[in-house]
N, CA, C and O atoms as CSV, one atom per row, in Angstrom:
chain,resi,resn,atom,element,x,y,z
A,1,UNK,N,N,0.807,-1.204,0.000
A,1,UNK,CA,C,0.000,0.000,0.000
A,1,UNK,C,C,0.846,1.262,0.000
A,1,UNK,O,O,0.514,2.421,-0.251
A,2,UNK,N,N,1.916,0.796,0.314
A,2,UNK,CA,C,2.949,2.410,0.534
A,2,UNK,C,C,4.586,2.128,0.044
A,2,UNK,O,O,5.530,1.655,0.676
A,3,UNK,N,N,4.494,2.584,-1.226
A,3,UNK,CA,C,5.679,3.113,-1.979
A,3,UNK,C,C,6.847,2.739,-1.284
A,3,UNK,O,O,7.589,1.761,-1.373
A,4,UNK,N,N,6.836,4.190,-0.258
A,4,UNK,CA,C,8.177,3.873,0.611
A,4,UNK,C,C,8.288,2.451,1.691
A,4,UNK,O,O,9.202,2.117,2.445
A,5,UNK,N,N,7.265,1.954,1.472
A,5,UNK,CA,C,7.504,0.773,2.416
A,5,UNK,C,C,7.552,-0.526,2.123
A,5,UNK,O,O,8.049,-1.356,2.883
A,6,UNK,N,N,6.828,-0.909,0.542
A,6,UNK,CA,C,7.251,-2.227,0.078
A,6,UNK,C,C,8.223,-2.199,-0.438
A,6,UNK,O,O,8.785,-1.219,-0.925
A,7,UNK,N,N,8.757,-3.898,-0.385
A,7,UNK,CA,C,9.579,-3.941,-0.979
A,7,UNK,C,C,9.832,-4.351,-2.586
A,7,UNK,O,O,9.016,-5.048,-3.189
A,8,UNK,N,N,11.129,-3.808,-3.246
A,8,UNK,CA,C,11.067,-3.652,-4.671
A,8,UNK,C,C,10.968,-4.878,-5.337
A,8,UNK,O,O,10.765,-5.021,-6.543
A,9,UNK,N,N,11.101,-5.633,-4.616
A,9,UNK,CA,C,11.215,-7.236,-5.732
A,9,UNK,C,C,9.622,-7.822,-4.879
A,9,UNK,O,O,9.370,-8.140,-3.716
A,10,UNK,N,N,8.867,-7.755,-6.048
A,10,UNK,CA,C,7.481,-8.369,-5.583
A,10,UNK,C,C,7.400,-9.734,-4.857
A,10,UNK,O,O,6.908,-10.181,-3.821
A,11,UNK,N,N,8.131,-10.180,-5.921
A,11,UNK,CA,C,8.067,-11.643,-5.812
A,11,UNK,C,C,8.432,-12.268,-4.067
A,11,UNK,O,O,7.840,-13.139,-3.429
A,12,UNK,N,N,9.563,-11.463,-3.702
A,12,UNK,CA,C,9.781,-11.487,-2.228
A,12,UNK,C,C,8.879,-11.327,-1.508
A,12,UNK,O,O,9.059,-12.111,-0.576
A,13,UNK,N,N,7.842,-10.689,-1.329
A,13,UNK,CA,C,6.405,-10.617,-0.648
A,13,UNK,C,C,5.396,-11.431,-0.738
A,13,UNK,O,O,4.468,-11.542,0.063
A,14,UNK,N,N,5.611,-12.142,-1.946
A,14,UNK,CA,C,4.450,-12.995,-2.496
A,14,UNK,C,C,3.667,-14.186,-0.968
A,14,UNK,O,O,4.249,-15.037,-0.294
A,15,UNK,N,N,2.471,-13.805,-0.927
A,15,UNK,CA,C,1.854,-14.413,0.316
A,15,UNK,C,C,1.546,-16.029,-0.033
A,15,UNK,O,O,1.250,-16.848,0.837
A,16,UNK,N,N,1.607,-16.182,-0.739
A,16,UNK,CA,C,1.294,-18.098,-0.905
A,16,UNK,C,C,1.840,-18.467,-2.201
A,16,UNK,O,O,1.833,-17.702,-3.166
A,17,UNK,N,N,2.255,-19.505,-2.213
A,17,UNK,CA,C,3.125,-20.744,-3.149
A,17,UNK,C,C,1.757,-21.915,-3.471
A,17,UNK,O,O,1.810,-22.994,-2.880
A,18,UNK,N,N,1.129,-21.766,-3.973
A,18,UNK,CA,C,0.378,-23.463,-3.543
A,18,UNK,C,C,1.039,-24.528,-4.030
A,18,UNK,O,O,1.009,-25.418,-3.180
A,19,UNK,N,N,1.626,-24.862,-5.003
A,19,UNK,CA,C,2.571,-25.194,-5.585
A,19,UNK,C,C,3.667,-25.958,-4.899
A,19,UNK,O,O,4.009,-27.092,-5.235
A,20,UNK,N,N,4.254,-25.187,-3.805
A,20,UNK,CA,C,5.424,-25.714,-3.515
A,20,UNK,C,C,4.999,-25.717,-1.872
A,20,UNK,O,O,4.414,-24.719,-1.452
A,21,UNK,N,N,5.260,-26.724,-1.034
A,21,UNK,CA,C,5.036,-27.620,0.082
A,21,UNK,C,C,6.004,-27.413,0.978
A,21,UNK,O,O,6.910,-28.135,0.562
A,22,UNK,N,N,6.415,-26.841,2.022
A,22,UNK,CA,C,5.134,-26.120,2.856
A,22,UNK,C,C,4.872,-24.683,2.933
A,22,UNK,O,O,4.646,-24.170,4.029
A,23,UNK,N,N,4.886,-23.955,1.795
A,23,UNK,CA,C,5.098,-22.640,1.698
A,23,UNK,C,C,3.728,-22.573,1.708
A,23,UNK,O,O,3.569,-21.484,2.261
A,24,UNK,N,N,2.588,-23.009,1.465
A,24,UNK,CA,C,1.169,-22.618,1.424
A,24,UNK,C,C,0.713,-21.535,2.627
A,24,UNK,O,O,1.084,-21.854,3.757
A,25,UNK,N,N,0.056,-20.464,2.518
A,25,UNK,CA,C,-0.383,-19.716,3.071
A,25,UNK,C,C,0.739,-18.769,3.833
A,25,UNK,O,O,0.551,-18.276,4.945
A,26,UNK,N,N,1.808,-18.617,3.128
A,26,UNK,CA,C,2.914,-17.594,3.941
A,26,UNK,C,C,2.939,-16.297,4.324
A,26,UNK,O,O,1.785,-15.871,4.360
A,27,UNK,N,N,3.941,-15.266,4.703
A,27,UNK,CA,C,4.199,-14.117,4.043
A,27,UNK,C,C,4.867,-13.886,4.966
A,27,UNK,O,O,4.765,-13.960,6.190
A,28,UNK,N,N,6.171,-13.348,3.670
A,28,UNK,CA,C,7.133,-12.811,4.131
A,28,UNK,C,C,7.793,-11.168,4.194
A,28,UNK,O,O,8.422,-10.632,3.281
A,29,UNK,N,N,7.429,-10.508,5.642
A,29,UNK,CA,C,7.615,-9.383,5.775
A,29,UNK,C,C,9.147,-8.793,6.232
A,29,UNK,O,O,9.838,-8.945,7.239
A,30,UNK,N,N,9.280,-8.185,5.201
A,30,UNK,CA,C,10.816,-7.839,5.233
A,30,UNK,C,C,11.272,-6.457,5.942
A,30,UNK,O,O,12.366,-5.949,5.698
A,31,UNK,N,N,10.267,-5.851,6.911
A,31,UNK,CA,C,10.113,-5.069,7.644
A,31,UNK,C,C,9.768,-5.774,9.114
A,31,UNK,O,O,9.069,-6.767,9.317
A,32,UNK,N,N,10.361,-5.083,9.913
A,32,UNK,CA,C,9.907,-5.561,11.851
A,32,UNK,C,C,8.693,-4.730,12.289
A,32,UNK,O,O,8.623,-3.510,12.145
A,33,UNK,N,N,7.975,-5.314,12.704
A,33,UNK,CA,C,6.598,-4.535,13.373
A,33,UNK,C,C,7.395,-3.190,14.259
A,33,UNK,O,O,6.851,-2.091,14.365
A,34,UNK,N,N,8.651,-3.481,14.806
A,34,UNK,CA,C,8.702,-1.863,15.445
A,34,UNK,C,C,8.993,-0.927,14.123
A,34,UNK,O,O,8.738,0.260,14.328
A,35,UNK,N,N,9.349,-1.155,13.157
A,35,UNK,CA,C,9.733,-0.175,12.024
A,35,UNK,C,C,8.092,-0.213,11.192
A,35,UNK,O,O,7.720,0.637,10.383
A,36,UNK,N,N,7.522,-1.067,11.510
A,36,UNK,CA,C,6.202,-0.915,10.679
A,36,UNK,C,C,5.466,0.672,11.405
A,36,UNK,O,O,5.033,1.717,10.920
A,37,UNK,N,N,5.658,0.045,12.985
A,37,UNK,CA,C,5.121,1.271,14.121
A,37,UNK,C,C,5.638,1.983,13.861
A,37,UNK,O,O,5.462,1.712,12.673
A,38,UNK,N,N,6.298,2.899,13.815
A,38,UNK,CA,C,7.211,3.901,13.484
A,38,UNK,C,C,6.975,4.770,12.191
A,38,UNK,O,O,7.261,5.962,12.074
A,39,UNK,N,N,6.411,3.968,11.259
A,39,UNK,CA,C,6.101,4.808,10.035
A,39,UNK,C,C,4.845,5.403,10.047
A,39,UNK,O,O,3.881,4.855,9.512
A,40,UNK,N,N,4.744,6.900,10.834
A,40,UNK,CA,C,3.678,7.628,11.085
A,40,UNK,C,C,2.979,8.026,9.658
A,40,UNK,O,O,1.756,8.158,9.618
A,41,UNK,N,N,3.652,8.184,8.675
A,41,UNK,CA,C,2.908,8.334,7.504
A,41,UNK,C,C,1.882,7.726,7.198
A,41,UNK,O,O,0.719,8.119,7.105
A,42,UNK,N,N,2.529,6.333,6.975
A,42,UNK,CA,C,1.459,4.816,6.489
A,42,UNK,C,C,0.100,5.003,8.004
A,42,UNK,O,O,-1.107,5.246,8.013
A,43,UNK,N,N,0.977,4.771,8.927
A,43,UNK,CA,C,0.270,4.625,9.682
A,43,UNK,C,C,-1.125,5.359,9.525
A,43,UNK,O,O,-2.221,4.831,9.336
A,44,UNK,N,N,-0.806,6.757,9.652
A,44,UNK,CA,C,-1.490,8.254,9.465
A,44,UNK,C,C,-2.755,7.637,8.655
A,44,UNK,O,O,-3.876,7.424,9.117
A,45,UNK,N,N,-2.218,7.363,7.103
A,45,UNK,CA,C,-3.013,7.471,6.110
A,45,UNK,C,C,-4.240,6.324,6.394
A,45,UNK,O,O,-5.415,6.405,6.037
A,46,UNK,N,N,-3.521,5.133,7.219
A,46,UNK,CA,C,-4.627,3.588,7.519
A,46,UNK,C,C,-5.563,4.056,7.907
A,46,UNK,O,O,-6.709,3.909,7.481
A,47,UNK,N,N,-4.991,5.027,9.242
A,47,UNK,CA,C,-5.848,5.584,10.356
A,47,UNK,C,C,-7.260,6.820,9.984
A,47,UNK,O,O,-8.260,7.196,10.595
A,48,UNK,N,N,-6.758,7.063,8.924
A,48,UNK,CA,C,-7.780,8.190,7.812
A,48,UNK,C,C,-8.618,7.310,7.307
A,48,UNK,O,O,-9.727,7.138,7.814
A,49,UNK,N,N,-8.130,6.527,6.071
A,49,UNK,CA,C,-8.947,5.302,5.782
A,49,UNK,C,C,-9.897,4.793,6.431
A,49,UNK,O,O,-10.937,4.581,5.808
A,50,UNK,N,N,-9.806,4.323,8.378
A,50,UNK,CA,C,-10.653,3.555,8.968
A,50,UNK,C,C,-11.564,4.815,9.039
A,50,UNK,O,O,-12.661,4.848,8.483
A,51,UNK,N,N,-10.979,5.980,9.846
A,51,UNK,CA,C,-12.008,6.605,9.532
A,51,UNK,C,C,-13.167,7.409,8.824
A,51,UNK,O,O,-14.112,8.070,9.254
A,52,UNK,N,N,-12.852,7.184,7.950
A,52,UNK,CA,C,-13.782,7.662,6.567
A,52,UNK,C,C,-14.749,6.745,6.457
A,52,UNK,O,O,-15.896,7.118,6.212
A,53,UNK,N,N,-14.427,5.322,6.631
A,53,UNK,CA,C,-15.327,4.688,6.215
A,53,UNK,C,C,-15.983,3.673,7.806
A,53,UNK,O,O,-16.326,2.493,7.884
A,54,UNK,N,N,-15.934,4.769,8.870
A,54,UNK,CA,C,-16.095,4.227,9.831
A,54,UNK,C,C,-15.743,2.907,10.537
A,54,UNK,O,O,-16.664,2.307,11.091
A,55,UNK,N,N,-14.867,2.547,10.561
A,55,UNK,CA,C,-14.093,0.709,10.615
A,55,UNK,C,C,-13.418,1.533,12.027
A,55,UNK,O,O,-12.294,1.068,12.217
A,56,UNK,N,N,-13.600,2.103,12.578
A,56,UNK,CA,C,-12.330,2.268,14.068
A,56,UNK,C,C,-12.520,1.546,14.865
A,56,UNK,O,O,-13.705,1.219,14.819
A,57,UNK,N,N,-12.037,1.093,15.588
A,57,UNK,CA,C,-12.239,0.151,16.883
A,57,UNK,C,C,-12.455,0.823,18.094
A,57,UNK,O,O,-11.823,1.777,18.549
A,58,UNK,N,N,-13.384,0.246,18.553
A,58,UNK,CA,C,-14.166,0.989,19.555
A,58,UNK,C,C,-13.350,0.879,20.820
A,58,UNK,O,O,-13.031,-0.215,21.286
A,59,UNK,N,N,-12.906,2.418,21.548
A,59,UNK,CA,C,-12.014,2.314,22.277
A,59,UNK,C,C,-12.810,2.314,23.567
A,59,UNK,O,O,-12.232,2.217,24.649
C-alpha cells in the first residue's frame, strides 16, 4: 500500500506458493513490526482510511 515501504522485488512478498510444500499460506515481511510502528505516515493514512469509512475500533 505504501511506496516507501514495500519492498522492490514483488516476488519477495508474495503471500502463498500453492505449488510448492510447505510454503502454502505464507508471508514474508521484510520489515519488523517496530519499524512498521514507526512509520507515522502509512500509519497516518490507515488511520484516515478507517475513519472515513467508519471501521475504528471501539475504544
Amino acid at each position: 500500500m505504501d511506496e516507501d515501504l514495500r519492498n522492490p522485488d514483488a516476488d519477495a512478498e508474495r503471500i502463498n506458493v500453492p505449488a510448492i510444500m510447505p510454503y502454502y499460506w505464507r508471508y514474508r515481511m521484510h520489515l519488523g513490526l517496530n519499524e512498521l510502528a514507526a512509520a507515522d505516515a502509512f500509519n497516518g493514512r490507515i488511520t484516515r482510511l478507517l475513519e472515513e469509512t467508519r471501521r475504528t475500533l471501539n475504544k
